[in-house]
PDB file of N, CA, C and O in Angstrom, chain B, residues numbered from 101:
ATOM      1  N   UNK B 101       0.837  -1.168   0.000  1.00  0.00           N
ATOM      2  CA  UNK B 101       0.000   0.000   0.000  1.00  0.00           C
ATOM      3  C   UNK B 101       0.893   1.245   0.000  1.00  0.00           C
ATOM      4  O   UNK B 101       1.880   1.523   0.681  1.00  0.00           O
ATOM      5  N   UNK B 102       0.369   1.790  -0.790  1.00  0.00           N
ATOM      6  CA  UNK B 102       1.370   3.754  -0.817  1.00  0.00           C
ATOM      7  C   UNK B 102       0.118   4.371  -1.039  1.00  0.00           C
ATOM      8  O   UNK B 102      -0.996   3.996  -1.402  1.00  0.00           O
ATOM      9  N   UNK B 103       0.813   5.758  -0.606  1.00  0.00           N
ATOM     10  CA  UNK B 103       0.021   6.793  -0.397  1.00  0.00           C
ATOM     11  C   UNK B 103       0.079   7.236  -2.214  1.00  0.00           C
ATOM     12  O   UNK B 103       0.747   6.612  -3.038  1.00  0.00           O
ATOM     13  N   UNK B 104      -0.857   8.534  -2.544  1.00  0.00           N
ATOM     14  CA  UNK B 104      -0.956   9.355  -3.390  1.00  0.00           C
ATOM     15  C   UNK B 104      -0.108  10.328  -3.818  1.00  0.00           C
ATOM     16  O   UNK B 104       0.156  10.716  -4.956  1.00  0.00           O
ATOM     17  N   UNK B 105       0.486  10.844  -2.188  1.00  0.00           N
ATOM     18  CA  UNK B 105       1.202  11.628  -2.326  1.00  0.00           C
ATOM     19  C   UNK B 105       2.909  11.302  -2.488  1.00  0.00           C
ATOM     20  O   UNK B 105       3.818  12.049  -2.848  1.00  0.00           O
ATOM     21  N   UNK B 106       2.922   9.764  -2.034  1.00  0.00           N
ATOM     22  CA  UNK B 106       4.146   8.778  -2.017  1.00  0.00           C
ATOM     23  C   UNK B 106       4.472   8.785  -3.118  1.00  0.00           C
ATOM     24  O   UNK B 106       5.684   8.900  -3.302  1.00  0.00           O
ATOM     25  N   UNK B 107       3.598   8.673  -4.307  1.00  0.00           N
ATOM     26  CA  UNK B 107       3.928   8.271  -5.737  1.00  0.00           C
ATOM     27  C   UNK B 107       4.333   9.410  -5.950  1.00  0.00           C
ATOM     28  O   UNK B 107       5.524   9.707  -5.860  1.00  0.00           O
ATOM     29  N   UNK B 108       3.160  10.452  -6.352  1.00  0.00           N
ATOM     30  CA  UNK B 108       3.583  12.038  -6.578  1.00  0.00           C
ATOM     31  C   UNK B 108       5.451  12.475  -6.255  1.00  0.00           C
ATOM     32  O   UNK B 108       6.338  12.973  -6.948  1.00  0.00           O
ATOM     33  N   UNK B 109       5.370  12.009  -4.960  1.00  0.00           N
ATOM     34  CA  UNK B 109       7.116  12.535  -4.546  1.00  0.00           C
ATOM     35  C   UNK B 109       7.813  11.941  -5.205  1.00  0.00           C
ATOM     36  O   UNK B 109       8.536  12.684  -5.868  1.00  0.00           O
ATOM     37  N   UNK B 110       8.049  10.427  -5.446  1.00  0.00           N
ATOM     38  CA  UNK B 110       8.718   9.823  -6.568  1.00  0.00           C
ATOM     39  C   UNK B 110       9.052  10.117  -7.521  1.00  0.00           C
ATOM     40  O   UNK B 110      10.232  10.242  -7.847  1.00  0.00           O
ATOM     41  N   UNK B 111       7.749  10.368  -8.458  1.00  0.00           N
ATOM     42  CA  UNK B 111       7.917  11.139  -9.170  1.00  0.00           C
ATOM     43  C   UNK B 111       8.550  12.122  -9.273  1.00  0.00           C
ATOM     44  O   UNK B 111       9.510  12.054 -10.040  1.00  0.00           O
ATOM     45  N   UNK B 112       8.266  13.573  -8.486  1.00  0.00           N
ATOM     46  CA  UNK B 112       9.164  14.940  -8.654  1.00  0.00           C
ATOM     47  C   UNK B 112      10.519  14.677  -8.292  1.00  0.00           C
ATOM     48  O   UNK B 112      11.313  15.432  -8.854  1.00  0.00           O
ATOM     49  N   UNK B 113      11.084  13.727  -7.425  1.00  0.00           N
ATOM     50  CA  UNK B 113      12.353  13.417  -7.568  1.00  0.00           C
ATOM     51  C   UNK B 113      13.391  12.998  -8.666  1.00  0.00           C
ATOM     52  O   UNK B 113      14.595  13.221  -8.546  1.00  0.00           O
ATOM     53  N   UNK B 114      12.842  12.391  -9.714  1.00  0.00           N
ATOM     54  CA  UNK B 114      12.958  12.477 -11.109  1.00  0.00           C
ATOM     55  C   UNK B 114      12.788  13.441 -12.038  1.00  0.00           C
ATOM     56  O   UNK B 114      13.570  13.727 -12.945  1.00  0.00           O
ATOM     57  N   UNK B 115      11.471  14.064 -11.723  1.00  0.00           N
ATOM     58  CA  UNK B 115      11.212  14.884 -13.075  1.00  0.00           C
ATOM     59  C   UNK B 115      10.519  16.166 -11.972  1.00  0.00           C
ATOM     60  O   UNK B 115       9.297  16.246 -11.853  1.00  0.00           O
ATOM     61  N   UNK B 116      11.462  17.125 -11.210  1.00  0.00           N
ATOM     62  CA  UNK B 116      11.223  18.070 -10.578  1.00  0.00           C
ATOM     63  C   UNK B 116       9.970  18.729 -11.080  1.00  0.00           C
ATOM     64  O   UNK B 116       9.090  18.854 -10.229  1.00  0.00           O
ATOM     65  N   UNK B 117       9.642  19.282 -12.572  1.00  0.00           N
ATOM     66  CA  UNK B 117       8.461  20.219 -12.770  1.00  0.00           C
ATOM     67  C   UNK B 117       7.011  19.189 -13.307  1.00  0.00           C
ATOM     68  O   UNK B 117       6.085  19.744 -13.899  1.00  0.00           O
ATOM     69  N   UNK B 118       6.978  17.915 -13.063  1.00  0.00           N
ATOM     70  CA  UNK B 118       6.212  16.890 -12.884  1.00  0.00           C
ATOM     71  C   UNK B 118       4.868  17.641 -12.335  1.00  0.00           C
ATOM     72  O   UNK B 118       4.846  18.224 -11.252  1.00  0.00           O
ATOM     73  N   UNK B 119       3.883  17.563 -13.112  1.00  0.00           N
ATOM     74  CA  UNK B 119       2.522  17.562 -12.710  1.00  0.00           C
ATOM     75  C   UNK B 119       1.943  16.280 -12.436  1.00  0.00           C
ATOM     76  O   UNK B 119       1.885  15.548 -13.424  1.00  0.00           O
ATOM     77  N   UNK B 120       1.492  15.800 -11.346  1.00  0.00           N
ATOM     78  CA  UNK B 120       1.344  14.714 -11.112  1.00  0.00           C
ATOM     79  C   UNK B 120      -0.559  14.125 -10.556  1.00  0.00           C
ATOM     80  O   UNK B 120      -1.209  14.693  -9.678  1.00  0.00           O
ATOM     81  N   UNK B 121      -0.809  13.494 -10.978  1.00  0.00           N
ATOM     82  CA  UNK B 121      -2.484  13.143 -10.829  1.00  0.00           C
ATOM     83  C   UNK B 121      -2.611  11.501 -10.937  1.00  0.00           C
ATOM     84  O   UNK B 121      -2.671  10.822 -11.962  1.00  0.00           O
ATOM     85  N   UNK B 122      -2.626  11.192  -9.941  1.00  0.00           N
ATOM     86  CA  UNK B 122      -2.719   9.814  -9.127  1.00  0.00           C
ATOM     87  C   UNK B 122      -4.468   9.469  -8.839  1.00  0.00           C
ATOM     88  O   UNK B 122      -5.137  10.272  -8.188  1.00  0.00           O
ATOM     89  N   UNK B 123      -5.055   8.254  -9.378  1.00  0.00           N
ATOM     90  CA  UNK B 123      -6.250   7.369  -8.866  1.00  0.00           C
ATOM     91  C   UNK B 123      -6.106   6.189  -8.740  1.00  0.00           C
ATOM     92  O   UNK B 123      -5.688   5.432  -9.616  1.00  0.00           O
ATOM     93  N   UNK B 124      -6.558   5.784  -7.223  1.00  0.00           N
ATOM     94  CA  UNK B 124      -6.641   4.621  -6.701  1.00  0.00           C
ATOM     95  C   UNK B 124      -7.886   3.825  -7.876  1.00  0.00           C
ATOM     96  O   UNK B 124      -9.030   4.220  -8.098  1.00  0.00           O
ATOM     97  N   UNK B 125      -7.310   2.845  -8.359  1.00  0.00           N
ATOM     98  CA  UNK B 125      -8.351   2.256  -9.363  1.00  0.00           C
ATOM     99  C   UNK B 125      -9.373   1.587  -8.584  1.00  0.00           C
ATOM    100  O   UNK B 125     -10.577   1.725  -8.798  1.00  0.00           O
ATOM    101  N   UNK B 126      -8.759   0.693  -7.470  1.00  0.00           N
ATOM    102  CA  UNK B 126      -9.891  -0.613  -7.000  1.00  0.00           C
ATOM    103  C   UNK B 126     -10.154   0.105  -5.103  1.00  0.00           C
ATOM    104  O   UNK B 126     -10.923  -0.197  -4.190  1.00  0.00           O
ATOM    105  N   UNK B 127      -9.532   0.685  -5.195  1.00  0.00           N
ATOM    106  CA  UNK B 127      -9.852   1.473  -3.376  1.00  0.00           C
ATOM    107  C   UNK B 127      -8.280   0.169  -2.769  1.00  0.00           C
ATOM    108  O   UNK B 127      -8.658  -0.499  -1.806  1.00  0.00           O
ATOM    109  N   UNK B 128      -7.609   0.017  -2.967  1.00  0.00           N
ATOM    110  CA  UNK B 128      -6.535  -1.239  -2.310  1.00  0.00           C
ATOM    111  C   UNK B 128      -5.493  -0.296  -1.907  1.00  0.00           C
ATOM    112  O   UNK B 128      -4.849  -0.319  -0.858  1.00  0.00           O
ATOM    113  N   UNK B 129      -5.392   0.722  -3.088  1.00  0.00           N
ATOM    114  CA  UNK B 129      -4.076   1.636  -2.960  1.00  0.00           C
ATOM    115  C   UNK B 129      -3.074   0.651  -3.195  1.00  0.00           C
ATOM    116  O   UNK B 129      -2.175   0.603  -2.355  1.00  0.00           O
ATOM    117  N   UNK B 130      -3.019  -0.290  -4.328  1.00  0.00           N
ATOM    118  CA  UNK B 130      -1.617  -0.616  -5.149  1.00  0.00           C
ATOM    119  C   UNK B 130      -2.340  -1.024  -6.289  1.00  0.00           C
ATOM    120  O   UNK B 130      -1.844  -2.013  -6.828  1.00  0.00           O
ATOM    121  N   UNK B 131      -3.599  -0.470  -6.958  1.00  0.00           N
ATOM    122  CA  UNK B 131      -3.865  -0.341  -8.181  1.00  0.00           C
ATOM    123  C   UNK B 131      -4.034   1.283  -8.875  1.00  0.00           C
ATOM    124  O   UNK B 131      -5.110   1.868  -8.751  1.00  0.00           O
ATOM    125  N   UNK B 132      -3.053   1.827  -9.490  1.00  0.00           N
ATOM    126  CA  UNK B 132      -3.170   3.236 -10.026  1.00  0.00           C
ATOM    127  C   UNK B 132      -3.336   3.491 -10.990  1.00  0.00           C
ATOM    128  O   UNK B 132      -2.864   2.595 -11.690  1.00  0.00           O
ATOM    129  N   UNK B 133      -3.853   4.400 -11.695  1.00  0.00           N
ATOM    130  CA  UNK B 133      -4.039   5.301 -12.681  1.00  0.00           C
ATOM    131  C   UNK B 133      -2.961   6.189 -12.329  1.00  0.00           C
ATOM    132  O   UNK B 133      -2.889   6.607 -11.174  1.00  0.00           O
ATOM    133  N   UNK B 134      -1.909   6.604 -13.415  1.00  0.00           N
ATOM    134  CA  UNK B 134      -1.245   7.502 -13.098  1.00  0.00           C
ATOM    135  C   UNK B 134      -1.269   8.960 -14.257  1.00  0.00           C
ATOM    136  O   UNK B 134      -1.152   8.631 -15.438  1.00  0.00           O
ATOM    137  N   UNK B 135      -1.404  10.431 -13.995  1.00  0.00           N
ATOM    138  CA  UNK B 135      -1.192  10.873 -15.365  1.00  0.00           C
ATOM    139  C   UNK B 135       0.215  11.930 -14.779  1.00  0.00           C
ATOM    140  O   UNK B 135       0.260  12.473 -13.675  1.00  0.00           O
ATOM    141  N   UNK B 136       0.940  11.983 -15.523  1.00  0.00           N
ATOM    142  CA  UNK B 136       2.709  12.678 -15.427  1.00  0.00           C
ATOM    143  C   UNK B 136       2.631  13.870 -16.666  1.00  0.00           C
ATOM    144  O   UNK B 136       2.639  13.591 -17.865  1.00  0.00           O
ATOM    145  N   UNK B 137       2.535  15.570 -15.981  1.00  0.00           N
ATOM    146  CA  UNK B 137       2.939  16.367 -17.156  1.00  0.00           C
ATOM    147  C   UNK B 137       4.123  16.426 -16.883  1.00  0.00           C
ATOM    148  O   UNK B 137       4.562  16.617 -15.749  1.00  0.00           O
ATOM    149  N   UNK B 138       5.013  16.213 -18.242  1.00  0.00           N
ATOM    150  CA  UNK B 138       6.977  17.223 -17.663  1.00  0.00           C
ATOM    151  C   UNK B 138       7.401  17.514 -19.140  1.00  0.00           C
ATOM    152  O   UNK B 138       6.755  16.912 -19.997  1.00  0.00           O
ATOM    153  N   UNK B 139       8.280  18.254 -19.507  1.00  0.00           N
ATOM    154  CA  UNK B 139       8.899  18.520 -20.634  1.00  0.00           C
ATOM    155  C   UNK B 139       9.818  17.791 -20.237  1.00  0.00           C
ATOM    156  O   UNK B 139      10.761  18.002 -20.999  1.00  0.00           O
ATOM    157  N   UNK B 140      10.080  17.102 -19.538  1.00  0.00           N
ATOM    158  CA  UNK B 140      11.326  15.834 -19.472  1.00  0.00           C
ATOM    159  C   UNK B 140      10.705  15.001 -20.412  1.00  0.00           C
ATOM    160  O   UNK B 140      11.371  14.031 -20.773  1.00  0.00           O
ATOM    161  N   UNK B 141       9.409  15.171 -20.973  1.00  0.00           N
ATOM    162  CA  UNK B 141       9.660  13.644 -22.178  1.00  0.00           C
ATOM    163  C   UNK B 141       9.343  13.785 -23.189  1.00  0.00           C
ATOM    164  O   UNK B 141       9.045  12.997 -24.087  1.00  0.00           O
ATOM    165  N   UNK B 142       9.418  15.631 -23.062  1.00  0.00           N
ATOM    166  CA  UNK B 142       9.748  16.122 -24.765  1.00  0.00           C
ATOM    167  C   UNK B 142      11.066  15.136 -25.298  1.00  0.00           C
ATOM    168  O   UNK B 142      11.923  14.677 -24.543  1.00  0.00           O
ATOM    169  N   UNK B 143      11.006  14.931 -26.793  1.00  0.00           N
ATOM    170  CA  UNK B 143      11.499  13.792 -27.718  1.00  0.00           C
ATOM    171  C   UNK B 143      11.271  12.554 -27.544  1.00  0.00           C
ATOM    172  O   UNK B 143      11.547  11.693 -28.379  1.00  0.00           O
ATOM    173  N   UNK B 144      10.645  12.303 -26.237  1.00  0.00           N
ATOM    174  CA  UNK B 144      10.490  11.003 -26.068  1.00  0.00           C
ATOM    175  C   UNK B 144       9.327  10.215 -26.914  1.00  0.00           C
ATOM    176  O   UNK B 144       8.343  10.861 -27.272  1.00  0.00           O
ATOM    177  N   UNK B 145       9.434   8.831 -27.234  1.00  0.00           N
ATOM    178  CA  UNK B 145       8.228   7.835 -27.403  1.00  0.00           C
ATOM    179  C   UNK B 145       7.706   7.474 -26.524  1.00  0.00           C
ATOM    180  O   UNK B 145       8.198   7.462 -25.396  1.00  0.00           O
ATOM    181  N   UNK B 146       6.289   6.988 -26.895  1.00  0.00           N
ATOM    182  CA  UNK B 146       5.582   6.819 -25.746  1.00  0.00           C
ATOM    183  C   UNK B 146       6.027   5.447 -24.617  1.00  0.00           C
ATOM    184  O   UNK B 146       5.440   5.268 -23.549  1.00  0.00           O
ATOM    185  N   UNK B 147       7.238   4.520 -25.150  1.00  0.00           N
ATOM    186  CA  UNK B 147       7.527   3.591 -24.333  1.00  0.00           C
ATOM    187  C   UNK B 147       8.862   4.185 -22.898  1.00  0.00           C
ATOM    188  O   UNK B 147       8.826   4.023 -21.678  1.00  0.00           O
ATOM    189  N   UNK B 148      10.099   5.015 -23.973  1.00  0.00           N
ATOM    190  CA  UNK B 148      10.809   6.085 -23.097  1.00  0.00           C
ATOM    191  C   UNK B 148       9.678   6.518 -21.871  1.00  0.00           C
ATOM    192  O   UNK B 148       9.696   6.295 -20.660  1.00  0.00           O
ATOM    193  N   UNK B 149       8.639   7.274 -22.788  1.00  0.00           N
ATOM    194  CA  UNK B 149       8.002   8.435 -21.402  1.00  0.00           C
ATOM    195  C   UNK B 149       7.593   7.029 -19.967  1.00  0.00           C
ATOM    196  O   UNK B 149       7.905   7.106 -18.779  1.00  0.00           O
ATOM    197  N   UNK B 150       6.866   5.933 -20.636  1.00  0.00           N
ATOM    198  CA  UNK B 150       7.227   4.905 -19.025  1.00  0.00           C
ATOM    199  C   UNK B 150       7.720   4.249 -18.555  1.00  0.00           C
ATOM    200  O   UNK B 150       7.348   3.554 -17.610  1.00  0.00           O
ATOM    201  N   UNK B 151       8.735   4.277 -19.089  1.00  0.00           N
ATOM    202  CA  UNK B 151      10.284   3.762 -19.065  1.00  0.00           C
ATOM    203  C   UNK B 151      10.492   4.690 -17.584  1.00  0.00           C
ATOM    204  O   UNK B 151      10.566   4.248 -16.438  1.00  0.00           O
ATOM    205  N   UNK B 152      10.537   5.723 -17.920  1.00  0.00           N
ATOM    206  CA  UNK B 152      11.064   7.081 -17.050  1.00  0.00           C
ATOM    207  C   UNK B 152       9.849   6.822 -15.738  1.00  0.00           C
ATOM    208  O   UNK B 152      10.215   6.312 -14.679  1.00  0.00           O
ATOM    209  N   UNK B 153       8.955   7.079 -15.877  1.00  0.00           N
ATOM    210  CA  UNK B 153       7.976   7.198 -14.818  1.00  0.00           C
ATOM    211  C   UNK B 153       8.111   5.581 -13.832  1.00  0.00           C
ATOM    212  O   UNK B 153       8.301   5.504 -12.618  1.00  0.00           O
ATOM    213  N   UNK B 154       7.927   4.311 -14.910  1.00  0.00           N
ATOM    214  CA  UNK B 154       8.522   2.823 -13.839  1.00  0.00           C
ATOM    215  C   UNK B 154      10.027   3.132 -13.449  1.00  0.00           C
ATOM    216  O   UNK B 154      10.641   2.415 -12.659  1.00  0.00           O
ATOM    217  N   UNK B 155      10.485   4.060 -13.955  1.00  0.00           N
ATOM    218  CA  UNK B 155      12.288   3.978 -13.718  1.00  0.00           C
ATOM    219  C   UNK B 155      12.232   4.754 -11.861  1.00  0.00           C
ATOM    220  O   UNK B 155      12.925   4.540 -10.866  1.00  0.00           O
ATOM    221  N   UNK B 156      10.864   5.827 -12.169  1.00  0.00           N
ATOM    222  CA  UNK B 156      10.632   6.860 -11.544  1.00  0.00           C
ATOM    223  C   UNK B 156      10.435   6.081  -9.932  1.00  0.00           C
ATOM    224  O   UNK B 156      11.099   6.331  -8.925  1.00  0.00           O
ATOM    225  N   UNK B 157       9.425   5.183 -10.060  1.00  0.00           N
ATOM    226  CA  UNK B 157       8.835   4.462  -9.018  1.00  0.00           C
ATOM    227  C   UNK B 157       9.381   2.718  -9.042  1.00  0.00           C
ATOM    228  O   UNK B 157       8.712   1.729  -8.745  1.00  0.00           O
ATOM    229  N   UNK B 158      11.070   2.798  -9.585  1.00  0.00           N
ATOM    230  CA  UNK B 158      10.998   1.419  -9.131  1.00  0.00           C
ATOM    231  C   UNK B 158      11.082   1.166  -7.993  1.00  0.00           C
ATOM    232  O   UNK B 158      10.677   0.003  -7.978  1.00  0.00           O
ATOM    233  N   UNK B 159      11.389   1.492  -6.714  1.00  0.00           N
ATOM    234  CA  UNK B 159      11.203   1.089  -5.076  1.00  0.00           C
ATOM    235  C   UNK B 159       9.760   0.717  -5.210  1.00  0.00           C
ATOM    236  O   UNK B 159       9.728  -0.419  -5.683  1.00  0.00           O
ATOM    237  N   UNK B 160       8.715   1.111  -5.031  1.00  0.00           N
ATOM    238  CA  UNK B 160       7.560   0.692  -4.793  1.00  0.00           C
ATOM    239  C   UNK B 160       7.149  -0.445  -5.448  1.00  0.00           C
ATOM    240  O   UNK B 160       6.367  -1.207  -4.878  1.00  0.00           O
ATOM    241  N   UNK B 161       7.698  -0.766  -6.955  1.00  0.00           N
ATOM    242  CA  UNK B 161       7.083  -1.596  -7.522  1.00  0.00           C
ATOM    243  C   UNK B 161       7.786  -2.899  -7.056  1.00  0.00           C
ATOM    244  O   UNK B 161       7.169  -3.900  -6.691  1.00  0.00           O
ATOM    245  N   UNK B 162       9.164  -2.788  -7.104  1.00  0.00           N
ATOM    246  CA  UNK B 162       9.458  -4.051  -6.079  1.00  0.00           C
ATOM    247  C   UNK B 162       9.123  -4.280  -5.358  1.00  0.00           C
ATOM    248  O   UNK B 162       8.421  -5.287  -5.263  1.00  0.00           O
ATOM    249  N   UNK B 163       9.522  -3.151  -3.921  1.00  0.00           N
ATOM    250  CA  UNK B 163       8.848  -4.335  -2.998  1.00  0.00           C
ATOM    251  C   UNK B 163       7.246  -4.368  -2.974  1.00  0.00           C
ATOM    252  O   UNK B 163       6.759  -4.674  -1.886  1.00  0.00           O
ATOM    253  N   UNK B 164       6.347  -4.091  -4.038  1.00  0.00           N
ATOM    254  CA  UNK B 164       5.607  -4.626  -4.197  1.00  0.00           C
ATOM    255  C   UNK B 164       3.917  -3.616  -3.551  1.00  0.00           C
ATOM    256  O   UNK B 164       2.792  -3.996  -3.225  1.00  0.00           O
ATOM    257  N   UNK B 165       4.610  -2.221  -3.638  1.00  0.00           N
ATOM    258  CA  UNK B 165       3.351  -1.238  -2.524  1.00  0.00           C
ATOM    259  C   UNK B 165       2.485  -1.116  -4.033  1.00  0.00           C
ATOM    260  O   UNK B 165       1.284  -1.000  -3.791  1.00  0.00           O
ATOM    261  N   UNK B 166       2.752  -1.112  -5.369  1.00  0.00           N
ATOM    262  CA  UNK B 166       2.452  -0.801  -6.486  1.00  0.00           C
ATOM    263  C   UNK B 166       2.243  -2.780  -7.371  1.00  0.00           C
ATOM    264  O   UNK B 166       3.014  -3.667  -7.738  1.00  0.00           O
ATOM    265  N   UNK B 167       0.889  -2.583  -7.332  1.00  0.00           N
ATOM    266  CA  UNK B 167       1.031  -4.210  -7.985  1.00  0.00           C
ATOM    267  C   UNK B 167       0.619  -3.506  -9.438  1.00  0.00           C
ATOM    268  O   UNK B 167       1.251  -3.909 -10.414  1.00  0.00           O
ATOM    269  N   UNK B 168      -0.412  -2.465  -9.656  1.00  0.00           N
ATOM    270  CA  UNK B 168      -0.627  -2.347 -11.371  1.00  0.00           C
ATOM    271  C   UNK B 168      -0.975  -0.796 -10.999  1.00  0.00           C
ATOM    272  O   UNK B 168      -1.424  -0.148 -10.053  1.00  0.00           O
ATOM    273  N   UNK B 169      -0.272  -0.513 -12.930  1.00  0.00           N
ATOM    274  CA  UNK B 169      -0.217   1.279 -12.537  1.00  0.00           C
ATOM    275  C   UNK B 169      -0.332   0.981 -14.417  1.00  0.00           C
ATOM    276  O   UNK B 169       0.195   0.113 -15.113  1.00  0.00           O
ATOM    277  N   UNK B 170      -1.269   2.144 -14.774  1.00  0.00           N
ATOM    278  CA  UNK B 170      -1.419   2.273 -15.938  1.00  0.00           C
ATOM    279  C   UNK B 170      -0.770   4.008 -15.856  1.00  0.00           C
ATOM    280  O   UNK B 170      -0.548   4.685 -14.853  1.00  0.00           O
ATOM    281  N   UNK B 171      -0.624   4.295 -17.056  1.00  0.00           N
ATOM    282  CA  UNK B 171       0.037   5.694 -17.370  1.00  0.00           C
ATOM    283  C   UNK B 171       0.262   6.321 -18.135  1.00  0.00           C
ATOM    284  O   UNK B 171       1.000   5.981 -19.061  1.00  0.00           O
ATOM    285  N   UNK B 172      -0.323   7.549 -18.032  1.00  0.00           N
ATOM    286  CA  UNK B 172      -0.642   8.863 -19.301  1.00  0.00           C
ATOM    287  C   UNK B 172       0.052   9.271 -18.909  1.00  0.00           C
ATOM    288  O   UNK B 172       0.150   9.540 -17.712  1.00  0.00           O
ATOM    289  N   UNK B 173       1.130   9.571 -20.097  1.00  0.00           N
ATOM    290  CA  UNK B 173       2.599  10.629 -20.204  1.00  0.00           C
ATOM    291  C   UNK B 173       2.505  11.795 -20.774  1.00  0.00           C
ATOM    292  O   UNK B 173       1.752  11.645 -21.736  1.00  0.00           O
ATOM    293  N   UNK B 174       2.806  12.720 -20.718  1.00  0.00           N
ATOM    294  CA  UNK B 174       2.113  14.261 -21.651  1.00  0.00           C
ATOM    295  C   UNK B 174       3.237  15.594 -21.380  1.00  0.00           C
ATOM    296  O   UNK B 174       3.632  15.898 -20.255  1.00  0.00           O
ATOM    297  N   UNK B 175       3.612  16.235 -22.523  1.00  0.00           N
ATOM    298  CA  UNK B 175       4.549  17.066 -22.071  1.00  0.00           C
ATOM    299  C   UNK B 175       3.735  18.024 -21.425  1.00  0.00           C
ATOM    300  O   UNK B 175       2.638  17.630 -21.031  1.00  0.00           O
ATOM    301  N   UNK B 176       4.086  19.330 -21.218  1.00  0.00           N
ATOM    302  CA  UNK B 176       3.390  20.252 -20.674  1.00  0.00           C
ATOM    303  C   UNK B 176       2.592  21.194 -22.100  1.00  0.00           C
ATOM    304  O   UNK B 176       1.777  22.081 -21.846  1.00  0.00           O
ATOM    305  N   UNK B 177       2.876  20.928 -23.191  1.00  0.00           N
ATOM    306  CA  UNK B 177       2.279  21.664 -24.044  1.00  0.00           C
ATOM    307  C   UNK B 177       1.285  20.606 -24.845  1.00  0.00           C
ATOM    308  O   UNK B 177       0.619  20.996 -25.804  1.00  0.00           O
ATOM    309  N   UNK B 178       1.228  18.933 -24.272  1.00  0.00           N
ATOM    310  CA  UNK B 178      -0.066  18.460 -24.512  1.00  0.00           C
ATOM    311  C   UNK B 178       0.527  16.970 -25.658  1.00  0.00           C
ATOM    312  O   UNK B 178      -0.182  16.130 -26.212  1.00  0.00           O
ATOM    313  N   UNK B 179       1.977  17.107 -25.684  1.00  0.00           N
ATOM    314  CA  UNK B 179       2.636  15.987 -26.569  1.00  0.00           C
ATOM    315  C   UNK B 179       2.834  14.738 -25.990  1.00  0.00           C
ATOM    316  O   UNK B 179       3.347  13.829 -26.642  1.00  0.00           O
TER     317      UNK B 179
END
């Protein structure tokens, strides 16, 4: 189990200007919806941009606070 705001920090530790918007899918709190704005994934493809974001949150996903996380990647101008 992780918090909302657990992921969120993960995140900005990677990608500091990270807009971050987290939903608990099933109410368990280790099923997420995740959506990530950053111009960190300007040039990127869409496999890079969650490359970066699982790269973002691998602690959780090991030991296992994160069992499924789906994820919308988006620069800040909507790419």
């Amino acid at each position: 189990m992780i918090t909302s705001d657990a992921l969120t920090s993960y995140i900005r530790k990677a990608m500091p200007d990270a807009v971050v918007s987290v939903a608990d899918r099933t109410g368990t709190m280790d099923h997420f919806s995740i959506t990530v704005v950053s111009d960190h994934f300007k040039g990127k493809n869409l496999m890079d941009r969650h490359r970066m974001v699982y790269g973002a949150l691998d602690e959780p996903m090991k030991d296992g606070r994160i069992h499924a996380l789906e994820i919308k990647a988006e620069t800040i101008d909507g790419g």
